[in-house]
N, C-alpha and C positions, 0 to 999 in steps of 0.2 A: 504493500500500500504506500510505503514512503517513495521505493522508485517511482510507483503511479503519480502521486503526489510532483515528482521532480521533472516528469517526461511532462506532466501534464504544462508546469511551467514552461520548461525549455520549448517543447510547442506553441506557445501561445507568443515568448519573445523571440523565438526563429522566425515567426512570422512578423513579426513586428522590424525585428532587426533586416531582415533582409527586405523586406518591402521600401523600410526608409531610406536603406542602403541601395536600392535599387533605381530608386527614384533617379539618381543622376548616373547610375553605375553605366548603363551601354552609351549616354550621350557623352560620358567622358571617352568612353572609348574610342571613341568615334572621332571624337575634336579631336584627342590626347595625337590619337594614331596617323592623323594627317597634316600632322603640321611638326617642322622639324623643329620651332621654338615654345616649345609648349608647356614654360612658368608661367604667362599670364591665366590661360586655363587650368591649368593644376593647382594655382590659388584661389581662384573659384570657386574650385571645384571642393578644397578642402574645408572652405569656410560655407557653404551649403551644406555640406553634410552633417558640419561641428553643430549646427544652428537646428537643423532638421532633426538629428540624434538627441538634442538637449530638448524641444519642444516634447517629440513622442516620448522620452522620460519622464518628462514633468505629468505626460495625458495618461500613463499608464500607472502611474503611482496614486493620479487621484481616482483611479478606475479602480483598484488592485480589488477593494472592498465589493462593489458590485457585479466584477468580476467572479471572484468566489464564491459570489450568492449564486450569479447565472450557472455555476459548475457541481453547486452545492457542496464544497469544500472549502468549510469559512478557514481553516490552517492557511488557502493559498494564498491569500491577502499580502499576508507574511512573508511569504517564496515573492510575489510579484511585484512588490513596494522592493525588494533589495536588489531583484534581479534590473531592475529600472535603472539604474547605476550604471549596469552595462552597456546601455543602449549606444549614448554619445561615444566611449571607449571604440565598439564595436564600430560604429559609421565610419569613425576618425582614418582609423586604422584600415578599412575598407575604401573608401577615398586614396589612401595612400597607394594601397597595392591597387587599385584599376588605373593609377599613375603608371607604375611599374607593367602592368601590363602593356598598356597605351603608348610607351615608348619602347615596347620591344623585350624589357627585361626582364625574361619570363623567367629564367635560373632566380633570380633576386627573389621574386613573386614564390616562386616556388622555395624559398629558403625563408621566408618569415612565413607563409603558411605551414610549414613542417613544424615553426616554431612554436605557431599557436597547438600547433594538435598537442606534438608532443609535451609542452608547459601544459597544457588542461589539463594532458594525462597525470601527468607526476601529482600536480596542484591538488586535483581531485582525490586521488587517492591517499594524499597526506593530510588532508586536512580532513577526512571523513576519516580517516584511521587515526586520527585523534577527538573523533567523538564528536564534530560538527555534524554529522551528517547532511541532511539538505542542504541547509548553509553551509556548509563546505564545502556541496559541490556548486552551491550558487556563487563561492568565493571563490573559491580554482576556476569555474567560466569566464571571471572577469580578469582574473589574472594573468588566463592567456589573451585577453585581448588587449591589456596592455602590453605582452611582450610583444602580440604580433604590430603594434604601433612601433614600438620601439626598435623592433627588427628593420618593417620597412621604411621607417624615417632615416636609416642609418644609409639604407642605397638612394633613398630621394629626397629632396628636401623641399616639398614647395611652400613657399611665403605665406605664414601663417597670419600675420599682422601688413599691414599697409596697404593702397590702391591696388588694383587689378585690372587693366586694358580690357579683358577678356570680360563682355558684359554678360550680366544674370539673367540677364532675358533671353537670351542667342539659346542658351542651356536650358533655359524652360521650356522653349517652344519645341525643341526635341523629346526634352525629359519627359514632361507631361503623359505624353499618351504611351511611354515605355515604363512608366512609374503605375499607371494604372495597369498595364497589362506583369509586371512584377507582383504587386499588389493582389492581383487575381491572381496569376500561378501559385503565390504563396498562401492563400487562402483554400485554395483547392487542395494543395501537398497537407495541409495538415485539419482539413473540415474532416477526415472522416474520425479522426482521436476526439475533436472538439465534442463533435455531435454525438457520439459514444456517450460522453461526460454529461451533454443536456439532455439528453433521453433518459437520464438517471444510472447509468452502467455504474459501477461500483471504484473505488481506486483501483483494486486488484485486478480488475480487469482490463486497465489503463497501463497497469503494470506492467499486463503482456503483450497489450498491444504495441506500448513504449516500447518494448523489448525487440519485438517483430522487427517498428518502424526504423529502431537503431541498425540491426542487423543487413537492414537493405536500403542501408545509405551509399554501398558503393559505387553503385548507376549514378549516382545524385551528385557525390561524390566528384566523382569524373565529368560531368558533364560542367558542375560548379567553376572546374579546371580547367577545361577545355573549350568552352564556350566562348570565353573573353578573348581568349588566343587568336580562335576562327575568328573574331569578330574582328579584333587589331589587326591581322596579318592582311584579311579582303578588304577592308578598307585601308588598307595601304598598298594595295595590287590595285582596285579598282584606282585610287586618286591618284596614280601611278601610270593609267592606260595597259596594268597587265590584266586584263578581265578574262581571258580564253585560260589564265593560270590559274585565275579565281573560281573561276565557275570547274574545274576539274579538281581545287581542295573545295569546294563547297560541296561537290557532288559523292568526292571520297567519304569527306567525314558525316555524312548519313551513313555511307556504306559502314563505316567503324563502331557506330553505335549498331546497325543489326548484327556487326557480328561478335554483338555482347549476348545476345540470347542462349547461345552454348552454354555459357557459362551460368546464364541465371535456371538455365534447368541444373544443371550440375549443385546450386546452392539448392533449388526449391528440393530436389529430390532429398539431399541431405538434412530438409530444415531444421526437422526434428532432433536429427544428433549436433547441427549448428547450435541452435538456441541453449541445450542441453548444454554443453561443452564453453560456452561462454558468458550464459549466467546461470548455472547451475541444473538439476534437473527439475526442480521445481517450475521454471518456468520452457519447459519442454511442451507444452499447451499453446505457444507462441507458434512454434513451425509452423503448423496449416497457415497460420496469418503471414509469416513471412514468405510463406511458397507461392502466394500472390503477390504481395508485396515488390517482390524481385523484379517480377516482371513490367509491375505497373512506373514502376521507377527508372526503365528503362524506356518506356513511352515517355515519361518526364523527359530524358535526356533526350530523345529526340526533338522535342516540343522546343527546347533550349539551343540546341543545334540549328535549325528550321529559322526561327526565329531572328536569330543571330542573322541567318542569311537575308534576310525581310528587312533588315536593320539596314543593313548595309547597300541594299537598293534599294534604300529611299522610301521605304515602306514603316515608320514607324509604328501607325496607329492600324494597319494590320494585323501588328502583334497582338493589340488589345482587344481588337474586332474577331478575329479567328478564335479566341480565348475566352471570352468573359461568360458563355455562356458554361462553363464545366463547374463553378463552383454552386451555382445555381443548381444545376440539374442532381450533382452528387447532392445538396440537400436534400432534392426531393426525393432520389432514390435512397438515399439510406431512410431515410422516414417510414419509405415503402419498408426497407427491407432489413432493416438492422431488427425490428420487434421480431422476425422473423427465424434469421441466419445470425443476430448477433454478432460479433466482430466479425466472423467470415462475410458475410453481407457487407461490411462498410468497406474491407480491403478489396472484393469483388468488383465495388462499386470505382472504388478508387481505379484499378486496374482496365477495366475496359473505359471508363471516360476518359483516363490518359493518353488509350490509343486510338481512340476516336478523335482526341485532341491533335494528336501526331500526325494520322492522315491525311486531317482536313490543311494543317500548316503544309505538309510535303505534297500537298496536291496547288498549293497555294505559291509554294516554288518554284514547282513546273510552271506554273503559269505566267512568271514573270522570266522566267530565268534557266527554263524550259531544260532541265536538271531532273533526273530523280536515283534512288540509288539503284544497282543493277540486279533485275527481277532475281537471276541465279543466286544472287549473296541470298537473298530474301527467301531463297525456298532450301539452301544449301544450312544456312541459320537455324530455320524453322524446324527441318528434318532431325538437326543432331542436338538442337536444343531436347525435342522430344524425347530422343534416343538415350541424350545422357540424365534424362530424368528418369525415366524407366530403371536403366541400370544401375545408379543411386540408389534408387528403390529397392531392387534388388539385392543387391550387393553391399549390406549392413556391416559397418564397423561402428564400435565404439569410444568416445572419451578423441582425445587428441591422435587419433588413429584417422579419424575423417578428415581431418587437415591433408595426411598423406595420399587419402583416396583421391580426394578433388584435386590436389596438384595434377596426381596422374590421369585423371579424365580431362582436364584442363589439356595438360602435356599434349595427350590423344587427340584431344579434338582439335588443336594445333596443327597436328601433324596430317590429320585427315582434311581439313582446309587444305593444305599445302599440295598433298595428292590431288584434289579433285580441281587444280588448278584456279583457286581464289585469289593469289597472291604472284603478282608477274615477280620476275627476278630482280627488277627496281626497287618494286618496296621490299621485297626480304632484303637487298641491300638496305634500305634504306633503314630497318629495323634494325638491325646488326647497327647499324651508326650511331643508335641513340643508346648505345652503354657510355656514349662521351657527355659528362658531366659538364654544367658551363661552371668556370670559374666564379666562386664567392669573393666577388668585387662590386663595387660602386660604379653603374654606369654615366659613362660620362654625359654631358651634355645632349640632346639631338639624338645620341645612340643607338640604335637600333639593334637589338639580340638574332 
């Protein structure tokens, strides 16, 4: 009940955080990546976020109480009045690294995010192994998001006090309709925990499904990574005149996301002994929920792929348009179906509006940009995704033994991609290339990674 208690929280400011963080995050991108002087935007941009992070703090501290009511857990008042602290931290620090991406310096980006994870990790577990519990993991959240500030302020520096050339309006008239359509994706990734909570579910059962929802963050994960990359690199091809280069990584990396479904059958198959092996067997009741979950997480990451490319031709407010209607509908179907199916109905729900979401954006890229990924990856995905979920199924190990299983289904289905000719001899070079690490340095000026 106390985990339920703490996912229940961290859902409610993941959504919060990343929405106000969102607000300017692809329109920096954007600016950051087409222009080779770009301190006057990146002051901008950081004193918007400071300002927007400090406001949603103030609005959720004085909500924290009727918040609790609507969840019927008056404890969480308490969780969400402290957790509010993080908001400004969290934007500051997010500001900074879509700097870092926006100029190229994706090693950097990627060296204060490892920073945050791993600081939460440590944080968290030191400070609830001294008997904080909740608040200790609400204080180890905030503590990595001061490292991850302080990491990437040390590669960027943009002007946090004085004028800015770079006007606030240029940035809204973008941001706008990619803030509302962040705002709806983030209300969608986490309505079906909410709505669990106001239909009366219990903590405990908030518990598991926290548990599920952690466990099939990898999609999420990745695409959180990879999105801003795609987004920085084509707008810097497109503003460049290289568009025939653009539109062949814009068409790869859909192909990259379906050929994550191998994989998430390989996780669903195993959920059972996943969940069991990472927070105990007690909550081994969580599997069925994350054996959907998996997959609906990778609809996510193509919605965020898609997207990205809509961005980048000039399509802003078709992000918002193609999107808004999923967090609505997932209301109404979990209403239908959660009195029902219970969490399996709310992840259900969750799972196919995501890919109903995904289609309609990649039907939506063809259209402009007349891209889609290649039908064989899509049926080549499909087939061994199924195959390596069966035989997970089958083929039961237990405890840290399943770690060993899935590598080697992983390995295989690797190797069976590579047979059935998925992969030209370019990109296996090309994958071979990236064991090369970028240097942990300070880019310079203009820089480009």
């Amino acid at each position: 009940s106390e985990y339920g208690l703490f996912a229940l929280a961290s859902t409610i400011i993941a959504w919060i955080e990343c929405s106000v963080s969102s607000m300017f995050a692809l329109a920096t991108l954007k600016f950051v990546g087409e222009r080779e002087e770009w301190q006057p935007v990146g002051a901008t941009v950081v004193r918007l976020n400071l300002l927007a992070g400090l406001a949603a703090g103030i609005l959720l501290a004085s909500l924290s109480m009727p918040i609790a009511h609507l969840m019927h857990q008056p404890q969480l008042s308490v969780y969400l009045f402290l957790f509010a602290l993080d908001i400004p931290i969290f934007c500051l620090a997010q500001a900074h690294r879509n700097i870092l991406i926006g100029i190229g310096a994706f090693g950097q980006r990627a060296v204060a995010s490892a920073g945050r994870w791993i600081g939460r990790l440590i944080l968290i577990i030191l400070l609830v192994h001294l008997g904080l519990s909740v608040k200790g993991a609400i204080l180890g959240s905030m503590g990595a998001s001061i490292i991850e500030l302080v990491m990437a302020r040390y590669f960027v520096r943009p002007q946090l006090l004085g004028r800015s050339d770079f006007p606030a309006r240029k940035l809204f008239d973008y941001a706008l309709p990619l803030f509302l359509f962040a705002m709806g994706m983030r209300l969608f990734d986490k309505i079906d925990l909410m709505t669990l909570m106001a239909m009366g579910a219990s903590a405990e059962t908030a518990g598991y499904y926290g548990a599920a929802q952690n466990l099939a963050l990898v999609p999420g994960v990745f695409a959180a990574s990879f999105s801003p990359l795609l987004l920085s690199t084509l707008s810097r091809l497109v503003s460049t005149g290289q568009e025939q280069v653009a539109r062949k990584i814009a068409s790869d990396a859909m192909r990259i996301i379906l050929l994550m479904l191998p994989i998430a059958g390989i996780a669903a198959g195993a959920s059972r002994q996943i969940t069991a092996l990472s927070f105990g067997v007690r909550f081994a009741a969580s599997g069925p929920i994350m054996a959907l979950l998996i997959f609906g997480a990778i609809g996510l990451a193509m919605i965020s792929v898609t997207t990205a490319i809509l961005i980048v031709k000039g399509r802003p407010m078709w992000t918002f348009t193609l999107t808004v209607p999923m967090a609505p509908l997932a209301i109404l179907a979990n209403w239908l179906l959660i009195p029902r199916f219970g969490s399996l109905g709310a992840a259900g729900v969750q799972t196919a509006l995501a890919w109903a979401g995904a289609l309609t954006t990649i039907v939506a890229v063809h259209r402009i940009w007349k891209i889609l990924p290649r039908f064989a990856t899509l049926l080549r995905s499909v087939a061994l995704s199924s195959l390596a979920f069966y035989a997970m199924r089958l083929w039961r190990v237990e405890g840290v033994f399943v770690l060993g299983e899935a590598a080697l289904f992983t390995a295989a289905t690797g190797v069976v991609l590579v047979l059935l000719g998925e992969f030209s001899a370019a990109e296996l070079s090309f994958a071979r290339s990236l064991l090369q690490l970028p240097a942990f340095r300070r880019p310079a000026v203009g820089e480009v990674g």
